[in-house]
LOKOL-580460 format. One record per atom (N, C-alpha, C): residue number from 1; residue in one letter; atom name; x, y, z. Coordinates in nm, 2 decimals. Example, Ala and Ser with C-alpha at 12.3 -4.5 7.8 and 13.67 -1.06 7.14 Angstrom:
<atoms>
{atom 1; 'a'; 'N'; {1.32; -0.57; 0.78}}
{atom 1; 'a'; 'CA'; {1.23; -0.45; 0.78}}
{atom 1; 'a'; 'C'; {1.32; -0.33; 0.78}}
{atom 2; 's'; 'N'; {1.28; -0.22; 0.71}}
{atom 2; 's'; 'CA'; {1.37; -0.11; 0.71}}
{atom 2; 's'; 'C'; {1.29; 0.00; 0.79}}
</atoms>
This chain:
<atoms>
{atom 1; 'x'; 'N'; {1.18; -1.29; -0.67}}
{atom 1; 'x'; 'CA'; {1.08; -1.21; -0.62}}
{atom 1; 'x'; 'C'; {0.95; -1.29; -0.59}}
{atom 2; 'x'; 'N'; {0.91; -1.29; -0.46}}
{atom 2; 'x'; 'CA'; {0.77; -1.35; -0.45}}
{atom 2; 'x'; 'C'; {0.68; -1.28; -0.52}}
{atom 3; 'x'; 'N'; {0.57; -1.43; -0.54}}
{atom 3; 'x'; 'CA'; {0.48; -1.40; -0.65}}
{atom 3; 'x'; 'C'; {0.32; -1.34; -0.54}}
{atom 4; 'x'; 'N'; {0.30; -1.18; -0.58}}
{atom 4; 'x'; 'CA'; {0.15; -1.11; -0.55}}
{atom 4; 'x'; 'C'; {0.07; -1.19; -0.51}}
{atom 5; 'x'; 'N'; {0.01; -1.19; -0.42}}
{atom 5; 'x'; 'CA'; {-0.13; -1.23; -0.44}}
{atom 5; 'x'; 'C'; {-0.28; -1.13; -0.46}}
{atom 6; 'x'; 'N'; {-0.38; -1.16; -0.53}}
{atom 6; 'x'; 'CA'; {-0.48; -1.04; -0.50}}
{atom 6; 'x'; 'C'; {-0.53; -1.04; -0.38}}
{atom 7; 'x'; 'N'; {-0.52; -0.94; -0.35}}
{atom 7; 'x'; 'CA'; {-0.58; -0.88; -0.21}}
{atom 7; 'x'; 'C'; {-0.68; -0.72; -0.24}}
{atom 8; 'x'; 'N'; {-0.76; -0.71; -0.16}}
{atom 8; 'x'; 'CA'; {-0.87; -0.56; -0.19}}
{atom 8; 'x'; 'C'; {-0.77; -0.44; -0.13}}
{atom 9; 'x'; 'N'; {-0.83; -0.37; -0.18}}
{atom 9; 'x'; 'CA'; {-0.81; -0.22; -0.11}}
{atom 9; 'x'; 'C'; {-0.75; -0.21; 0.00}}
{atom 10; 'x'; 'N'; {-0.88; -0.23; 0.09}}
{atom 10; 'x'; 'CA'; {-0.89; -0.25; 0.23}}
{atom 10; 'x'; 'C'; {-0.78; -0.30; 0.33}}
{atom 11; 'x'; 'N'; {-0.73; -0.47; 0.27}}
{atom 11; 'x'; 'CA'; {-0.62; -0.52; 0.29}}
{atom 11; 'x'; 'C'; {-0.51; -0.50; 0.31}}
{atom 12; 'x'; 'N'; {-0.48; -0.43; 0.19}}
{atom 12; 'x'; 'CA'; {-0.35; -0.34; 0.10}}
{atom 12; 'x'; 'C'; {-0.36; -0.21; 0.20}}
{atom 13; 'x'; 'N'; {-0.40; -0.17; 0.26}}
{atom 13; 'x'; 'CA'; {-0.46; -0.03; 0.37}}
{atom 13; 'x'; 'C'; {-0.38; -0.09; 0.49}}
{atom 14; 'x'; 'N'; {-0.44; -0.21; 0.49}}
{atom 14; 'x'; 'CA'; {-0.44; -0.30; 0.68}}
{atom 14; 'x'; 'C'; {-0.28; -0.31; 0.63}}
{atom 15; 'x'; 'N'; {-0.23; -0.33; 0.59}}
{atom 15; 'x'; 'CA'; {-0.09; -0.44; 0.55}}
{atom 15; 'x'; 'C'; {0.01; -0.29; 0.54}}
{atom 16; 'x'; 'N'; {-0.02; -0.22; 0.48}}
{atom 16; 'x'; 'CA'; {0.07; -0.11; 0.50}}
{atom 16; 'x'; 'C'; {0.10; 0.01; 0.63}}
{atom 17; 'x'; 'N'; {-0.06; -0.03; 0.65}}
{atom 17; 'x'; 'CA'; {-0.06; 0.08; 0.84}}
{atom 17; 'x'; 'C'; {0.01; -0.02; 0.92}}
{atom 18; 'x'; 'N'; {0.07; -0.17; 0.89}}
{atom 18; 'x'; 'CA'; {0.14; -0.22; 0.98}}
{atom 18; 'x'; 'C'; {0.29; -0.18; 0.96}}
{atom 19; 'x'; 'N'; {0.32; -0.16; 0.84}}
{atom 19; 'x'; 'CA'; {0.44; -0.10; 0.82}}
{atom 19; 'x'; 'C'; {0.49; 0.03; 0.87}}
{atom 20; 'x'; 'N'; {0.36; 0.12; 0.89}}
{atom 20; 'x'; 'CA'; {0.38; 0.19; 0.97}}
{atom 20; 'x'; 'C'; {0.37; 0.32; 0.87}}
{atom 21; 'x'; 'N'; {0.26; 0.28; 0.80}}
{atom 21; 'x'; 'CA'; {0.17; 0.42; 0.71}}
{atom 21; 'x'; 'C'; {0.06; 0.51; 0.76}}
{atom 22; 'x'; 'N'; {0.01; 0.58; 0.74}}
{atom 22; 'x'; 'CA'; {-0.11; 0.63; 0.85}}
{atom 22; 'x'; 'C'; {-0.15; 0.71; 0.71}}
{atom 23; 'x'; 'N'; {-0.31; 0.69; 0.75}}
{atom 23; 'x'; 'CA'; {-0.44; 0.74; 0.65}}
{atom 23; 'x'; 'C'; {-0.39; 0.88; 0.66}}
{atom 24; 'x'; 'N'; {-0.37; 0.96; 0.57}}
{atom 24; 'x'; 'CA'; {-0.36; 1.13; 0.56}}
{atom 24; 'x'; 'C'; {-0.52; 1.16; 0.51}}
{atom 25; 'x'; 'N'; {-0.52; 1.11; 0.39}}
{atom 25; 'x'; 'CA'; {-0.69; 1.19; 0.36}}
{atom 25; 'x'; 'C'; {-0.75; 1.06; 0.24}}
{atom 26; 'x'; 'N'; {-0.86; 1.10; 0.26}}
{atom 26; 'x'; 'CA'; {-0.95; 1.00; 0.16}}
{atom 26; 'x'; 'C'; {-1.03; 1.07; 0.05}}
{atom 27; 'x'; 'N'; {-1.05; 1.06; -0.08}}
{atom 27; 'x'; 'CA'; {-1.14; 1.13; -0.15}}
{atom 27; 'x'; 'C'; {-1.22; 1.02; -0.27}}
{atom 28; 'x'; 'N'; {-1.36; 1.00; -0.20}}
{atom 28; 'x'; 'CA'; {-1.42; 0.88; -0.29}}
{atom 28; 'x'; 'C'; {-1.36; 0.76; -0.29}}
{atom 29; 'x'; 'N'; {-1.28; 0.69; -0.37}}
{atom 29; 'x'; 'CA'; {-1.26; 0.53; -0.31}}
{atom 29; 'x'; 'C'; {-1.09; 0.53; -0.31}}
{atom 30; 'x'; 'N'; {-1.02; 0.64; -0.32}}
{atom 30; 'x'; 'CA'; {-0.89; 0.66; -0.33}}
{atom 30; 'x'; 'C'; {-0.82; 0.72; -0.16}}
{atom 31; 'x'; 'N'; {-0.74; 0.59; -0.12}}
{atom 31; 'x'; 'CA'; {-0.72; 0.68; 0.04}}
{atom 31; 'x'; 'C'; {-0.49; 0.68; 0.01}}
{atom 32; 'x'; 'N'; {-0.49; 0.80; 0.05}}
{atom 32; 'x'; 'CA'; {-0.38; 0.86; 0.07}}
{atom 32; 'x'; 'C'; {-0.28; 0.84; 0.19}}
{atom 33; 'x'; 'N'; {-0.19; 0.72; 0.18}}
{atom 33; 'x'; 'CA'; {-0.13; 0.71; 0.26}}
{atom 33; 'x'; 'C'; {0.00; 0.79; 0.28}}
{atom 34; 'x'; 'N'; {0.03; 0.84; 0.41}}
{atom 34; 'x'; 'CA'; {0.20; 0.86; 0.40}}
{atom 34; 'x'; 'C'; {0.24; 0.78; 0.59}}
{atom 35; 'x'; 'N'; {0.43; 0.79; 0.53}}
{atom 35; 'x'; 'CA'; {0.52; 0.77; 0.64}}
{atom 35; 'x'; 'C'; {0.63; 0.86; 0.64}}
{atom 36; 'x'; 'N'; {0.69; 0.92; 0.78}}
{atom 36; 'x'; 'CA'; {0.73; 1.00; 0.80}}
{atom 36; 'x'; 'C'; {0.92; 0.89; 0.80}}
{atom 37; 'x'; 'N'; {0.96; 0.97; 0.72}}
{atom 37; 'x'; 'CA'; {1.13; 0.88; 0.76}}
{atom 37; 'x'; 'C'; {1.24; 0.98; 0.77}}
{atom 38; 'x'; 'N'; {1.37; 0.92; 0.80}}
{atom 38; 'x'; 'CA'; {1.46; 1.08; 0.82}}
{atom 38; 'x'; 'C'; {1.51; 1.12; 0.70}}
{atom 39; 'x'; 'N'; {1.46; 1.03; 0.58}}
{atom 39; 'x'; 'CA'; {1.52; 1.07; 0.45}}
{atom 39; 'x'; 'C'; {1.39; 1.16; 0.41}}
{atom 40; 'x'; 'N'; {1.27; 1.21; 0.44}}
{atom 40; 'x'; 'CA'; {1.15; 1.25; 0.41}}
{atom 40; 'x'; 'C'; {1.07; 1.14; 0.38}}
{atom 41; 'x'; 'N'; {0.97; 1.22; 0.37}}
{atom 41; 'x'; 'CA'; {0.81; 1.18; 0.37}}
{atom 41; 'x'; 'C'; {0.80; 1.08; 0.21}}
{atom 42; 'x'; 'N'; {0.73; 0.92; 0.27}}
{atom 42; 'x'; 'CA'; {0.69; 0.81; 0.15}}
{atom 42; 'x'; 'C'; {0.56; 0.85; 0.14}}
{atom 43; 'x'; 'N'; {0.49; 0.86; 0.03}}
{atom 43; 'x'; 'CA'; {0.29; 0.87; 0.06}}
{atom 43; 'x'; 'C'; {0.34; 0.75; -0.09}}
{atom 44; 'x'; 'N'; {0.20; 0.72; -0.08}}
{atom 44; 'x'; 'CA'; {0.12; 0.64; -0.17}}
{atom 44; 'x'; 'C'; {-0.05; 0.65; -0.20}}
{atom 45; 'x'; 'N'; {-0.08; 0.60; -0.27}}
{atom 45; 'x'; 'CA'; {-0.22; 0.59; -0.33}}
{atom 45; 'x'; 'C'; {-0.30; 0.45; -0.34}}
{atom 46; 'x'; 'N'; {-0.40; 0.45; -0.28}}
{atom 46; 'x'; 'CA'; {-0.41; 0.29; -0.26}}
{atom 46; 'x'; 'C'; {-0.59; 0.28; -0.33}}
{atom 47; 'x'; 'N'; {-0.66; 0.23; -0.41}}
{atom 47; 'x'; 'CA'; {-0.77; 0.20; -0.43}}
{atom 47; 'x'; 'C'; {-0.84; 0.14; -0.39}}
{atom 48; 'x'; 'N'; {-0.97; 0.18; -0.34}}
{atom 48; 'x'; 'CA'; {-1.05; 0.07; -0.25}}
{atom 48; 'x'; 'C'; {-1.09; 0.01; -0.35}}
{atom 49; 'x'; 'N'; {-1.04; -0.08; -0.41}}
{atom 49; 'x'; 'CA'; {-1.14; -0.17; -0.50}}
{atom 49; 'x'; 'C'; {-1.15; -0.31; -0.42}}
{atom 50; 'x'; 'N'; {-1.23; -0.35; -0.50}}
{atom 50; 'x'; 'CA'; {-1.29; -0.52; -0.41}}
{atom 50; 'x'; 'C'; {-1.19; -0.62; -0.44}}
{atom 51; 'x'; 'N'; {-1.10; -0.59; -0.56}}
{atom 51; 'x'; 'CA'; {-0.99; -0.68; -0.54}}
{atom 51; 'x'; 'C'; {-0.87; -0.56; -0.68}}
{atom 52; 'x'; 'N'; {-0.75; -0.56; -0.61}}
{atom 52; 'x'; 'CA'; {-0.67; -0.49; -0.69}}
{atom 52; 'x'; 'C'; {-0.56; -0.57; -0.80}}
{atom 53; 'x'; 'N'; {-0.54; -0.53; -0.92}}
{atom 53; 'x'; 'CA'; {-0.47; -0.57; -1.06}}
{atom 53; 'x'; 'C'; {-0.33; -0.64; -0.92}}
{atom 54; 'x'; 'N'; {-0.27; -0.71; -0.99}}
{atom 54; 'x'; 'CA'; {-0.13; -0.74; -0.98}}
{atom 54; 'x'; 'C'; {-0.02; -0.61; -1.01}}
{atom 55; 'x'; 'N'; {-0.05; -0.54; -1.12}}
{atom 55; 'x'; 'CA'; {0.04; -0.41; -1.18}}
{atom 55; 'x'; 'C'; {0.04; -0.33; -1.06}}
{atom 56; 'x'; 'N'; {-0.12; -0.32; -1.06}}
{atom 56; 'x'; 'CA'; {-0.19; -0.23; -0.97}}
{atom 56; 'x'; 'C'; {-0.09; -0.17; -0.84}}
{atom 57; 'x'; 'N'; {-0.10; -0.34; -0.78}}
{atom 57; 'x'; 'CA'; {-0.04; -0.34; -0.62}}
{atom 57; 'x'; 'C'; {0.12; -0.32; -0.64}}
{atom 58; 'x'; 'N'; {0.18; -0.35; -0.75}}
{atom 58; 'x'; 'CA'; {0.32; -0.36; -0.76}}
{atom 58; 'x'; 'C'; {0.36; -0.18; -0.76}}
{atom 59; 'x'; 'N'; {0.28; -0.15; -0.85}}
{atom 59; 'x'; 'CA'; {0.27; 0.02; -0.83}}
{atom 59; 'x'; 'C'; {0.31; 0.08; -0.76}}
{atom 60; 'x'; 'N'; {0.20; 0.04; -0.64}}
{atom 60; 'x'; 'CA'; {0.19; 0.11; -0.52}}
{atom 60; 'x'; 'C'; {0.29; 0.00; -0.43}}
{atom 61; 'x'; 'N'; {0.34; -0.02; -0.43}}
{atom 61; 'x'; 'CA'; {0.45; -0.10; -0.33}}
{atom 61; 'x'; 'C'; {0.58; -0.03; -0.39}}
{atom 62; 'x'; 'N'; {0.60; 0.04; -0.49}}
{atom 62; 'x'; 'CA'; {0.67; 0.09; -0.56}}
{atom 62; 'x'; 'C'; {0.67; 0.23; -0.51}}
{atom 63; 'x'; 'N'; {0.56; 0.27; -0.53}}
{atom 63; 'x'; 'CA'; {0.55; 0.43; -0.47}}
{atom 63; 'x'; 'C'; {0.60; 0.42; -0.32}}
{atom 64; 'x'; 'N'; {0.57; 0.33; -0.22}}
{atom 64; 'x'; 'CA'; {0.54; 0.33; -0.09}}
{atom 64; 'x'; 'C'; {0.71; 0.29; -0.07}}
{atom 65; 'x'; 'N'; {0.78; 0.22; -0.17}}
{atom 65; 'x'; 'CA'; {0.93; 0.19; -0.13}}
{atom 65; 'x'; 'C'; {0.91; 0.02; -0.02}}
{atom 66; 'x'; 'N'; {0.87; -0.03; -0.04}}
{atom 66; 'x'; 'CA'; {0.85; -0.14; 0.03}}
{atom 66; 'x'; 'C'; {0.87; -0.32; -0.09}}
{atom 67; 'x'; 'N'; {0.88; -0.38; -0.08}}
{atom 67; 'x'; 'CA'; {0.97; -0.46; -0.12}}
{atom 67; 'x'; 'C'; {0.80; -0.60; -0.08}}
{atom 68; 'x'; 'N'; {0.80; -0.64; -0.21}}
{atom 68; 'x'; 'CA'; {0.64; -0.74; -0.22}}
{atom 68; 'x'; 'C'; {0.70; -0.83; -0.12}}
{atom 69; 'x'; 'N'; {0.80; -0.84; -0.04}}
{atom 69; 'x'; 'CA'; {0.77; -1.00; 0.03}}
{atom 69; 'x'; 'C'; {0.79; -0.91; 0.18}}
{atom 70; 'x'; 'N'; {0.82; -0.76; 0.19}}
{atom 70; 'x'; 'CA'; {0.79; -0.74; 0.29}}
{atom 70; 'x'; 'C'; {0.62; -0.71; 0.34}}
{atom 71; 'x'; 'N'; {0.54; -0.70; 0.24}}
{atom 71; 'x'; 'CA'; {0.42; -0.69; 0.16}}
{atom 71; 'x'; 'C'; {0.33; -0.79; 0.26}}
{atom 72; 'x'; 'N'; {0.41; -0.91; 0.16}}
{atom 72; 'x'; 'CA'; {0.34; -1.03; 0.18}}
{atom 72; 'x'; 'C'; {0.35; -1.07; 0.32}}
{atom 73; 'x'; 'N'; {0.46; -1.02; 0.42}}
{atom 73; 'x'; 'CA'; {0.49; -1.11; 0.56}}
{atom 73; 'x'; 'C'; {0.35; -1.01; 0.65}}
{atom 74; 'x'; 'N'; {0.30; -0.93; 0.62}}
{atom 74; 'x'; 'CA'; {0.21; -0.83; 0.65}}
{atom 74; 'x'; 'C'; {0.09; -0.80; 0.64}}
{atom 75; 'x'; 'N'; {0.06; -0.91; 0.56}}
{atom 75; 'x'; 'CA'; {-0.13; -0.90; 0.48}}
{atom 75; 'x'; 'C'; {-0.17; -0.99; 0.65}}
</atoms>
C-alpha cells in the first residue's frame, strides 16, 4: 500500500473531482461529494482543513471506494 501524503481539503476536493466526483452541497468547512455508478451512488465527506490527519484521508478514500494509490496518481 502506498504511503499518504498530507494534502488540505482543497486538494483532496481537486483529486477526487478528477475521479469523477462532483460538489453536491457544502455546509461550513464540510463539502459533500458524490458519484453516480451503475451499482449506485458513492458520496463522501471531505474537510476543508489546511492540512488533513493521515486516518483522516484514509477514511474518506474508504467512504469514496477508491484505492490511496489511485489517490495519489491524482493529487
Amino acid at each position: 500500500m502506498p504511503k499518504l501524503q498530507r494534502v488540505s481539503g482543497a486538494e483532496a476536493v481537486r483529486a477526487l473531482e478528477r475521479l469523477g466526483f462532483t460538489q453536491v452541497r457544502q455546509r461550513g468547512s464540510h463539502v459533500v461529494l458524490r458519484r453516480w455508478t451503475p451499482e449506485g451512488d458513492i458520496g463522501c465527506t471531505v474537510p476543508l482543513h489546511r492540512e488533513l490527519a493521515v486516518g483522516t484521508l484514509r477514511g474518506i478514500l474508504q467512504q469514496a471506494k477508491v484505492t490511496p494509490q489511485e489517490f495519489m496518481e491524482n493529487l
